[in-house]
N, C-alpha and C positions, 0 to 999 in steps of 0.2 A: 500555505501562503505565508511570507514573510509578512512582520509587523511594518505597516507604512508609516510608521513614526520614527521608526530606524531610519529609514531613507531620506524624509526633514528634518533628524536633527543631526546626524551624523553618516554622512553618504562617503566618507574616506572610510571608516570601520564598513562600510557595506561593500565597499570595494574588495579593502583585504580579506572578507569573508570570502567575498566568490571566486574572489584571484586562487585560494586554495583549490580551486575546484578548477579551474582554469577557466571560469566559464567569465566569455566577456560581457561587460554589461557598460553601456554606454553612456557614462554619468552626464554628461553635454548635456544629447536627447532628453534624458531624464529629467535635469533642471531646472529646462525648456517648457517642457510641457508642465515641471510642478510648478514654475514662473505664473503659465500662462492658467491654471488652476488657481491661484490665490486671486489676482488680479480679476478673473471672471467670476469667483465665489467674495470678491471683497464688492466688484460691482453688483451681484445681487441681493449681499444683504442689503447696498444702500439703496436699493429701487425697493427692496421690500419694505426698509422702513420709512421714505417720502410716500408709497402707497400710504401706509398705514398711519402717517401725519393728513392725508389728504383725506382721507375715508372719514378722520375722527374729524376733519373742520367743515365735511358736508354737516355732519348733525347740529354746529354749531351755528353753522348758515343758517341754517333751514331756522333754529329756533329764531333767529334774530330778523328772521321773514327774509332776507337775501336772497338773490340770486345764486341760485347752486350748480345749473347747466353749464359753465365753465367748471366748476370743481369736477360735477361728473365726469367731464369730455377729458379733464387733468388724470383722473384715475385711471378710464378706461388706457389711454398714453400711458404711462406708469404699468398697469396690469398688463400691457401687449409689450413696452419691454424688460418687462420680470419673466414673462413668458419666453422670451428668444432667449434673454441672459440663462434660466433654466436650462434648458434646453441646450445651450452649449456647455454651461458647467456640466450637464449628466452625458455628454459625447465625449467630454475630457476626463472625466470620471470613469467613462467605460474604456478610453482608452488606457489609463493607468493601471486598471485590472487586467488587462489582456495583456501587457508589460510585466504585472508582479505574477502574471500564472504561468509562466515561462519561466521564472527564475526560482532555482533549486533552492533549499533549505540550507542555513549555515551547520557547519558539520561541527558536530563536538572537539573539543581543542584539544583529544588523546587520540583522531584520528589522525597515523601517518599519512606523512608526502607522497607521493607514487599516481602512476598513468594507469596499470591496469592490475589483472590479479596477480601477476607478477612481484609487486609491488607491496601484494598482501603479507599480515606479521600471523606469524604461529604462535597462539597462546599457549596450548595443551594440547597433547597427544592422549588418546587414551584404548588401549586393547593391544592385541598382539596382532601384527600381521600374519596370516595363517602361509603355514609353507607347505607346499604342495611337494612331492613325490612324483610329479605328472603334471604335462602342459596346462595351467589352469581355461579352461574353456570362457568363453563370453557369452550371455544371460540367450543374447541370439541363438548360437549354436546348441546351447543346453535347454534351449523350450522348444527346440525345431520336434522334438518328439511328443513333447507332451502338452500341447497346447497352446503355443503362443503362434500367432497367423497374423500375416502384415500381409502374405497375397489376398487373404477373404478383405481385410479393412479396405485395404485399395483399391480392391473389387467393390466396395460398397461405397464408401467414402473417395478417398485418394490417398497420396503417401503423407507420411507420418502418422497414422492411426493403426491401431492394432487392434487383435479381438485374443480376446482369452478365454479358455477353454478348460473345461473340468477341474482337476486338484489344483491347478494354475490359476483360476477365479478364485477358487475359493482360499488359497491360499493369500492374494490381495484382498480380501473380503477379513480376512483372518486378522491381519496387518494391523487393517483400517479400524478391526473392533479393538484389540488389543489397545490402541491409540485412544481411542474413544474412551473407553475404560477407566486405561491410565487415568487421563487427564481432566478426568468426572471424580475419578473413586479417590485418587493420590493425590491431585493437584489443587481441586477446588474450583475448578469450571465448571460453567452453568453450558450441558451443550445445548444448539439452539439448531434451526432447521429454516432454511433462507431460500430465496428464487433465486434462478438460476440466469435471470433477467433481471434489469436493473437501467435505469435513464442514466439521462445525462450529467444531472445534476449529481447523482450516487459517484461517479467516474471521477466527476469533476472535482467533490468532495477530499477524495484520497487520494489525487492528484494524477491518475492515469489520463483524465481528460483538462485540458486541449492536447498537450505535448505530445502523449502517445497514442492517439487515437488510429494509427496504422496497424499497431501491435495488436488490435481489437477487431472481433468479429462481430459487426453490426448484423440485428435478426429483423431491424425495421425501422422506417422513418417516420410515419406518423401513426402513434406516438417513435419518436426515437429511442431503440431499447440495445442492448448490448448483452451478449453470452459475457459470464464471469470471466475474468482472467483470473483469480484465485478471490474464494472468499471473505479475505479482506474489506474487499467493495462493500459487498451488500449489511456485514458484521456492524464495520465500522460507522456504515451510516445508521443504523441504530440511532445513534444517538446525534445524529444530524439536526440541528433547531432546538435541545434539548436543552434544559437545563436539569442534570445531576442532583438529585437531593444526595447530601451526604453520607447519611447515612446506607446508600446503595455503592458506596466507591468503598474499594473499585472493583470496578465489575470487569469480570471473568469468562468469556465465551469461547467454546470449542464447536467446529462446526466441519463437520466432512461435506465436498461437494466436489463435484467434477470440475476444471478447469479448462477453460478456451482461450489460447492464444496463436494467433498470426505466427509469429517468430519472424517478424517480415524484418528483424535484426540483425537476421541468424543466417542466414542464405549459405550453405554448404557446410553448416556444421552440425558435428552428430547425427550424421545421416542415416548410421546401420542404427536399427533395435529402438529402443524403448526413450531414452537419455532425454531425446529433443522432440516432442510432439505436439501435436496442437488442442490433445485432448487426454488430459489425466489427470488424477483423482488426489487429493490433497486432504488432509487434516489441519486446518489452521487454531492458532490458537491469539487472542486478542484482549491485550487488557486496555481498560477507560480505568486512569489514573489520575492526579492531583501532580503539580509541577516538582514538588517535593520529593516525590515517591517512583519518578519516572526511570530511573535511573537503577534503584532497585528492581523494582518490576523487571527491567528488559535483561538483567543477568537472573533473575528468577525466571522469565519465559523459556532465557537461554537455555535451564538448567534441564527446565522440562522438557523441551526436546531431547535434550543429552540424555533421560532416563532413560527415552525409549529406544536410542540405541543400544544402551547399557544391557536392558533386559534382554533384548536378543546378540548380546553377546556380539555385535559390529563394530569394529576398529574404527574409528575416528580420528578428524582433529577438528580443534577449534581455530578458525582464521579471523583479524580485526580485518575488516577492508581497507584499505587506502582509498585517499580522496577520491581519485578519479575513476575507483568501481563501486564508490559507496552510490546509493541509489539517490534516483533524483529528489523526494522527500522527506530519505533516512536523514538522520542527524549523524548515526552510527549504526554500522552493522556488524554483528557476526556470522560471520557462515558456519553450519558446521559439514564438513567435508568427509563420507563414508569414503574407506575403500572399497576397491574394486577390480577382483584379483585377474579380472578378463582383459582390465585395461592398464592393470599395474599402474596405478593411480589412484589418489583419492579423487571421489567427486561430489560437487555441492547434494547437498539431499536436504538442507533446511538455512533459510537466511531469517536469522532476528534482529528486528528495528526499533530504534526508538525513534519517533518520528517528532516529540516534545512537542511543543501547539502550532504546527507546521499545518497536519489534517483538520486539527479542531478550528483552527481560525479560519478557513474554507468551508468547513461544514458549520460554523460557528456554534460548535459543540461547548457544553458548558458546564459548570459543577458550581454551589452554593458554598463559599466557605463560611463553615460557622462561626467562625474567628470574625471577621468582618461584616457578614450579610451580605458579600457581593458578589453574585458571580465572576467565575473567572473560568479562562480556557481550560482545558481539560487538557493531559499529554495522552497521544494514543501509542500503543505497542504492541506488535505483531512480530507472528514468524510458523513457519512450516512446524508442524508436531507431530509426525514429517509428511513430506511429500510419500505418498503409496508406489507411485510408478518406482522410482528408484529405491525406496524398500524393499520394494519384492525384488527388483535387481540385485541389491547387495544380499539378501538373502539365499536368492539363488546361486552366486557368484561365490560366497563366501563358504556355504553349506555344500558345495558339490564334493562328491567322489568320483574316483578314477572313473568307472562307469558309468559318469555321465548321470547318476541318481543327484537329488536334491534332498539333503536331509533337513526333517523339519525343526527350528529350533524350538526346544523346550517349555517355551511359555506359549509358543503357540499351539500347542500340540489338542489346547485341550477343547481351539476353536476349529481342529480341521479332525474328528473325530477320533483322535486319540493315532495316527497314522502317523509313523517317524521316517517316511522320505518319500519323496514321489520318484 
């Protein structure tokens, strides 16, 4: 959530903020209702304080032996309308939140202009694109042997779910520790182990709820609980109501968990294989930082991710999003983009955000600076480290040979019993 003090004192700069984004925001409206906010919180400080002129001249009555039942019958009047006046300030109160949870985060001032990924800039390239000898196959056609099943999901589930099978499991099994590893042994994350269920308030926090709340699979209503859509949620509210001793910042969490989304965005795309589903496995990785330092942090998360391509030897690039694909609470993202020699393309496999006190001011997350003694918001930063579905895709994709074998890369070798292809 945006700072509402940006909005009264400066709503032209809040404008040009969201104009980059294209997003309309309806200053009028807005003015309107903050008009009507001052005017109903100015009438009830003054009924609060003729209450409380009134209250202090009952005592003074009473000592002077007076008549005090008209002072009474003046309070209770007073106290019935401090009560309405309440009472529409906190309706005009909730409507100004339900206004600012709808509007996106301002995007950092190095993200390009642009509608969609189209539009996105290439930072870095990194690896060699592998050239085949031979039609390269897709992740589909080369697991149709060895394990990978979308009729048994279907059969059990519906479509977009998959089941994996033997050196194929254990080969994303492999992936995911490899990641784990990394990003505990090399990086300095604490990994940590979350539900896989989370309310409303968790949603609301890291901003997938009210806006996206289609994109999410509800598991109950009362209580109201929601399957993850990636780790993020449940990580980052951690530290939801908190306040940060300093000396813990900043803190470092890696967390593998399965992920559930709708894709109710998505409607006809990525239909064959693995690419787009409503249930796959993720490594996230998540730092709680100090405003200072947030900026560092999210090209340090970046980096992490970029090792674990590194080590398995996958072709990459790094992409800045433009305005109009950056997400709706990022400040800034980068994607990093595997190839993917089935679809002669690159494809997203990890997006890192700095989201700066957009989450924290929602969860009203917090950090002690010892410089001052006062709390202040916290910047949060996340990103895939990577996602596992599309791992084991570009591994399979990238490692294949003419017949259709999968060799295993080298650093995995020594999590799938020392085996070099399936």
């Amino acid at each position: 959530m945006l700072d509402p003090r940006l909005f009264r004192s400066d709503l032209d700069e809040v404008k040009r903020q969201l104009d980059r984004r294209s997003f309309v925001f309806d200053t009028t409206a807005y003015e309107a209702l903050e008009s009507r906010r001052k005017d109903v919180q100015i009438k009830t400080q003054k009924l609060q304080n003729e209450k409380n002129k009134s209250a202090k001249s009952i005592g003074q009555a009473k000592a002077r032996g007076e008549e005090i039942q008209p002072l009474l019958d003046q309070v209770q009047h007073l106290g019935d309308q401090l009560k309405e006046a309440e009472t529409e300030l906190s309706e005009i109160q909730q409507q100004m939140t339900a206004v600012m949870e709808v509007i996106p985060n301002f995007l950092d001032e190095v993200v390009p202009v642009g509608k969609d990924e189209e539009d996105n800039v290439e930072i870095s390239c990194w690896g060699e694109v592998p050239e085949f000898s031979f039609q390269a196959k897709d992740h589909v056609d080369l697991g149709e042997t060895k394990g990978l099943d979308f009729e048994v999901a279907a059969k059990i589930t519906s479509a977009r779910f998959s089941v994996l099978k033997g050196p194929l499991a254990r080969l994303q099994r492999a992936i995911i520790q490899l990641m784990l590893d990394t990003h505990t042994a090399e990086h300095g994350y604490q990994e940590i182990y979350v539900p896989f269920l989370v309310n409303a308030d968790s949603l609301n926090g890291t901003g997938q709820l009210p806006k996206f709340e289609a994109d999410l699979f509800k598991a109950s209503d009362d209580p109201a609980l929601y399957l993850i859509p990636t780790a993020e949620v449940p990580v980052t509210n951690i530290v939801r109501d908190v306040i940060v001793d300093a000396k813990e910042m900043p803190l470092k969490f890696v967390c593998h968990t399965p992920c559930f989304r709708s894709e109710a965005g998505a409607y006809g795309r990525d239909v064959r294989g693995m690419i787009r589903q409503h249930q796959f496995e993720k490594v996230e990785l998540v730092q709680i930082v100090s405003a200072k330092e947030s900026a560092k942090a999210h090209e340090e998360l970046t980096n992490h991710a970029e090792n674990i391509l590194k080590k398995l030897l996958l072709p990459y690039r790094k992409v800045l999003l433009c305005a109009g694909d950056t997400g709706f609470s990022s400040s800034k993202t980068y994607d990093l983009e595997v190839w993917l020699p089935g679809q002669d393309k690159y494809r997203e496999i990890s997006s890192c955000s700095n989201f700066k006190d957009f989450q924290a001011r929602r969860m009203q997350a917090r950090w002690r600076n010892p410089e001052t003694g006062k709390p202040e918001l916290v910047h949060t930063v996340n990103g895939s480290g990577l996602a596992a579905g599309r791992t084991l895709i570009a591994v399979m994709e990238n490692y294949q040979d003419e017949q259709g074998n999968i060799h295993i890369p080298e650093v995995l070798r020594p999590y799938m019993g020392g085996i070099d292809f399936i």
